[in-house]
VEXDREN-2710 file (C-alpha; in Angstrom, 1 decimal):
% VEXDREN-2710
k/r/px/py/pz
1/UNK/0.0/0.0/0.0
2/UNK/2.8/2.4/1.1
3/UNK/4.7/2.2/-2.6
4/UNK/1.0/2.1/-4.5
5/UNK/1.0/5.6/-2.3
6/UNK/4.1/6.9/-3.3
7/UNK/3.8/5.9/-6.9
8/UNK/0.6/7.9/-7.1
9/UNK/2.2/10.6/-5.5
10/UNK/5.3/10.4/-8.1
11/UNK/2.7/10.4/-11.1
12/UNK/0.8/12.7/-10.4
13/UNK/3.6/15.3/-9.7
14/UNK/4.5/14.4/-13.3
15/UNK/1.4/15.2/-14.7
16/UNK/1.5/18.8/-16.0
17/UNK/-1.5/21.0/-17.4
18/UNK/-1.2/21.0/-21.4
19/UNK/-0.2/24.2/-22.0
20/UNK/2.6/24.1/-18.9
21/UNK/3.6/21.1/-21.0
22/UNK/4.2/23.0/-23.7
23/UNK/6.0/25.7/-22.6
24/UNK/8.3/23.9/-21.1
25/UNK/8.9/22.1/-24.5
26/UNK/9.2/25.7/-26.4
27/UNK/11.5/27.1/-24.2
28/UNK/13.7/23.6/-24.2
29/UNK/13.3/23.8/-28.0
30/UNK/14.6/28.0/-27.5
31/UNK/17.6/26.8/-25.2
32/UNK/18.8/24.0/-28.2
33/UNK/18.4/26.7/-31.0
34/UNK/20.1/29.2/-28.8
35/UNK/23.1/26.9/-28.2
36/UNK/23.4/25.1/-31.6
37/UNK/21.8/27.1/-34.1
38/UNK/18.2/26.1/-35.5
39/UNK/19.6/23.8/-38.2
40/UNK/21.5/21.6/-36.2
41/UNK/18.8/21.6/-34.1
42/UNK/16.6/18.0/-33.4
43/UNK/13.4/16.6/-31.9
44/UNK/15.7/14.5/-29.4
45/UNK/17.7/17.0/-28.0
46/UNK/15.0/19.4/-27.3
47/UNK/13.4/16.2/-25.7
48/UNK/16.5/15.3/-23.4
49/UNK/16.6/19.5/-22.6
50/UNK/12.8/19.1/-21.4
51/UNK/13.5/15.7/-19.7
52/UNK/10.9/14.5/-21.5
53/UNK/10.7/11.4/-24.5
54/UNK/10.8/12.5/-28.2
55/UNK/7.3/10.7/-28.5
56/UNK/5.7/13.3/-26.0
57/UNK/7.5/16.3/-28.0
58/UNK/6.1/14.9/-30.8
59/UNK/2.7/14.2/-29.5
60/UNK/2.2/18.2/-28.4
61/UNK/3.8/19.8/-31.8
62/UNK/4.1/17.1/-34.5
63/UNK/7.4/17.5/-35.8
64/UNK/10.4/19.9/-35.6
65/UNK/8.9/22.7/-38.3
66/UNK/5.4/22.3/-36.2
67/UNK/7.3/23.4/-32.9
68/UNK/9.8/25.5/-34.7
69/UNK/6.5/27.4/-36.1
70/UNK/4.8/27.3/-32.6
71/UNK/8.0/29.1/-31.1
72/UNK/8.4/31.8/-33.4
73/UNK/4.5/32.0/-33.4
74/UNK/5.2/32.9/-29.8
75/UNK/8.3/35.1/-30.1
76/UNK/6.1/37.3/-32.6
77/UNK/3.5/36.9/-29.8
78/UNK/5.8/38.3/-27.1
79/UNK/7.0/41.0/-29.3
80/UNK/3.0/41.8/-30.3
81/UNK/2.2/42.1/-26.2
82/UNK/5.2/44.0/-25.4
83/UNK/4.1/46.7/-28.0
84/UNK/0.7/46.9/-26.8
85/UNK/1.8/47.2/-22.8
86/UNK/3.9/50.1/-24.2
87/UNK/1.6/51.9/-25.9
88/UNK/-1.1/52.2/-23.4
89/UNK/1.5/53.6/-20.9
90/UNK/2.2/56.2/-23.3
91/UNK/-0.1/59.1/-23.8
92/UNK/-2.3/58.9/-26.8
93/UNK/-0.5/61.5/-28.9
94/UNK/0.5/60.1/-32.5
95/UNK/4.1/60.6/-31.8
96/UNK/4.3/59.7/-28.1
97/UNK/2.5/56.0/-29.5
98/UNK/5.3/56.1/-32.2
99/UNK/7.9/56.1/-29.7
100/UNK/6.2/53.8/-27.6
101/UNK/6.4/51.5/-31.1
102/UNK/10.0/52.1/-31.2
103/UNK/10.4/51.6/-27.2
104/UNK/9.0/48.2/-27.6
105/UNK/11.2/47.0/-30.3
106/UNK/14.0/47.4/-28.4
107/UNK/12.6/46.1/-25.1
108/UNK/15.1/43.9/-23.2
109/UNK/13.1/40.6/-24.2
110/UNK/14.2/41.3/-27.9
111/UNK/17.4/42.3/-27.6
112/UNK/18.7/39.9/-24.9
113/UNK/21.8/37.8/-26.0
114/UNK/19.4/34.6/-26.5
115/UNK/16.5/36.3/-27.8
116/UNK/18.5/38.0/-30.6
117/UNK/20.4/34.8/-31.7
118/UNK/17.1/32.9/-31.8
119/UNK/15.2/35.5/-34.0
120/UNK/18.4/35.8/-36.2
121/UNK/18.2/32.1/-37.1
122/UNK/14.4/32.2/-37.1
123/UNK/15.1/35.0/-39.8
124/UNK/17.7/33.3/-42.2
125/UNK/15.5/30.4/-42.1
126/UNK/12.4/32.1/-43.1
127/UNK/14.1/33.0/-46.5
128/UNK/13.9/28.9/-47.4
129/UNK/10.7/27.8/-45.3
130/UNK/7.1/29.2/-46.3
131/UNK/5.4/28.7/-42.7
132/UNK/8.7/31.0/-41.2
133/UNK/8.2/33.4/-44.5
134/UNK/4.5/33.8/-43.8
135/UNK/5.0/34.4/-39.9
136/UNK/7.8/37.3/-40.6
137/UNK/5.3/38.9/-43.3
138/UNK/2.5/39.1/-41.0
139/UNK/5.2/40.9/-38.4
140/UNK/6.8/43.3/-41.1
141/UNK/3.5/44.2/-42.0
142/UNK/2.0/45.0/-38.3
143/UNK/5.3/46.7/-37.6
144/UNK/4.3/49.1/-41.1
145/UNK/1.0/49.3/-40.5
146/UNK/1.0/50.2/-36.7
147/UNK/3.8/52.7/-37.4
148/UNK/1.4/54.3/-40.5
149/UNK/-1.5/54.6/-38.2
150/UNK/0.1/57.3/-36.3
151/UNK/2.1/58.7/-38.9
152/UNK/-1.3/59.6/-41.1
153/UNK/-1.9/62.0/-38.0
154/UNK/0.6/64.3/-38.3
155/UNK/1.4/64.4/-42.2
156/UNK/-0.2/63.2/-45.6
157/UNK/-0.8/59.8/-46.6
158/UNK/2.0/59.8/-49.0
159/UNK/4.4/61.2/-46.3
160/UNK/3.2/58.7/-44.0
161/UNK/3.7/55.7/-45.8
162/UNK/7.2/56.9/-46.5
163/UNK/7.8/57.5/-43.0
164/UNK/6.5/54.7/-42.0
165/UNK/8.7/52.6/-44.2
166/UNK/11.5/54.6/-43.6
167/UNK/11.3/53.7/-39.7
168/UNK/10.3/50.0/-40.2
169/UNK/13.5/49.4/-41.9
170/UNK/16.0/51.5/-39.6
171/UNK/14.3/49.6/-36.5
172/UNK/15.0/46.6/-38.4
173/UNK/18.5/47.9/-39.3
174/UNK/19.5/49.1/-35.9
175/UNK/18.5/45.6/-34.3
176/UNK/20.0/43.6/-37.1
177/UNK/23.3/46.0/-36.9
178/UNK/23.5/45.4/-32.9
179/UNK/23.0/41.5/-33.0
180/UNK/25.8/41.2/-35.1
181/UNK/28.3/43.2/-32.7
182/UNK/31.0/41.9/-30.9
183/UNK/29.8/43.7/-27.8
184/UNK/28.0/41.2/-25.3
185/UNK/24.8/43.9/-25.0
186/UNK/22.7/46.0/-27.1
187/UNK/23.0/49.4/-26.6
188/UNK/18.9/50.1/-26.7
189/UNK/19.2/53.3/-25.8
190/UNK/21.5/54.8/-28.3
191/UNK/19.0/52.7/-30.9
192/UNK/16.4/54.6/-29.5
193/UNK/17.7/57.8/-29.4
194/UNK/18.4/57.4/-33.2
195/UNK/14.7/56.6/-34.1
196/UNK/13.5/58.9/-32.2
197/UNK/15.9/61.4/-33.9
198/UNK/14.5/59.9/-37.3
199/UNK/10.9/60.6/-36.2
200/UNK/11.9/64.1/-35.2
201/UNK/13.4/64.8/-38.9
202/UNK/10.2/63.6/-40.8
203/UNK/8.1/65.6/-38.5
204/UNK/10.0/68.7/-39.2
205/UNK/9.9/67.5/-42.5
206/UNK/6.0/67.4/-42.7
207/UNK/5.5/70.9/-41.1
208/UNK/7.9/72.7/-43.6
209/UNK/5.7/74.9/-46.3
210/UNK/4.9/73.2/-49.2
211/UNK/7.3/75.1/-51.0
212/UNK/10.3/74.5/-48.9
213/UNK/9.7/70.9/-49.1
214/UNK/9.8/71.0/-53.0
215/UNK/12.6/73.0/-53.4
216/UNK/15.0/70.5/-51.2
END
């Protein structure tokens, strides 16, 4: 009776909620990708990170590309929330929410050491695998499409889509520059300052007379 106890104990401690489950599996599947790069990465040692058998990885995502596609899924996810918490602490002014855009793409839990080596691989993969391609559209386009919103409040629409995909690339640019430094941390601030300056210039831009603006 005493070990049919204890194993009953031990099983059901083991028994996690479905979606614990498979966190634990993404962020196993995040440490492997973060140490040996996404292509060398495999079903059984994300399973041996998560202590857990390859059959139960496979049960919760499939295959590799299913939980490949369900991490960066949730890295875009991340990213998404992070925008949205920094946005409604920011005052609603079109240029305040633009900086709160800016504020969240360089928010520590995208440009971490881990975070930024993931998304790097998750990028260069995405040129060769559709499911990856379709997932960085849809964020490329928010990104534009967020930043446009607020843009079209303070200048024209063909000014704001400029803008709009002016600053989309330099955030881009600015991140992709600092994840391949040698230097161990991101210097978010001086990327922020620089958007912000950007902002600042096609603002200034905007208000100018027609006729300055034509003649430059």
């Amino acid at each position: 009776p005493v070990k049919v106890l204890m194993w009953t104990i031990m099983t059901k401690r083991r028994v996690k909620p479905e979606h614990v489950r498979r966190e634990e599996i993404m962020n196993a599947a995040l440490d492997v990708i973060y140490e040996v790069g996404l292509s060398n990465t495999t079903i059984a040692q994300i399973a041996k990170k998560a202590e857990l058998s390859t059959g139960i990885v496979s049960h919760y995502f499939g295959d590799k590309q299913g939980l490949i596609n369900t991490c960066m899924q949730e890295m875009l996810n991340v990213l998404r929330r992070k925008t949205e918490q920094y946005r409604a602490e920011a005052d609603s002014h079109p240029e305040s929410q633009i900086k709160a855009i800016i504020d969240s793409n360089f928010d520590i839990s995208q440009v971490n050491e881990k975070a930024m080596r993931v998304w790097l691989d998750f990028w260069s993969a995405s040129m060769h695998v559709p499911d990856l391609s379709r997932l960085q559209k849809i964020n490329d386009l928010r990104l534009y499409s967020n930043l446009k919103f607020y843009f079209l409040k303070l200048m024209d629409e063909q000014q704001a889509s400029v803008a709009a995909r002016g600053l989309a690339a330099l955030i881009d640019g600015l991140w992709l520059r600092g994840s391949l430094s040698r230097h161990n941390e991101f210097d978010s601030e001086l990327a922020r300052s620089i958007a912000y300056d950007y902002v600042k210039t096609q603002l200034q831009f905007a208000n100018k007379p027609l006729q300055e603006r034509q003649n430059e």
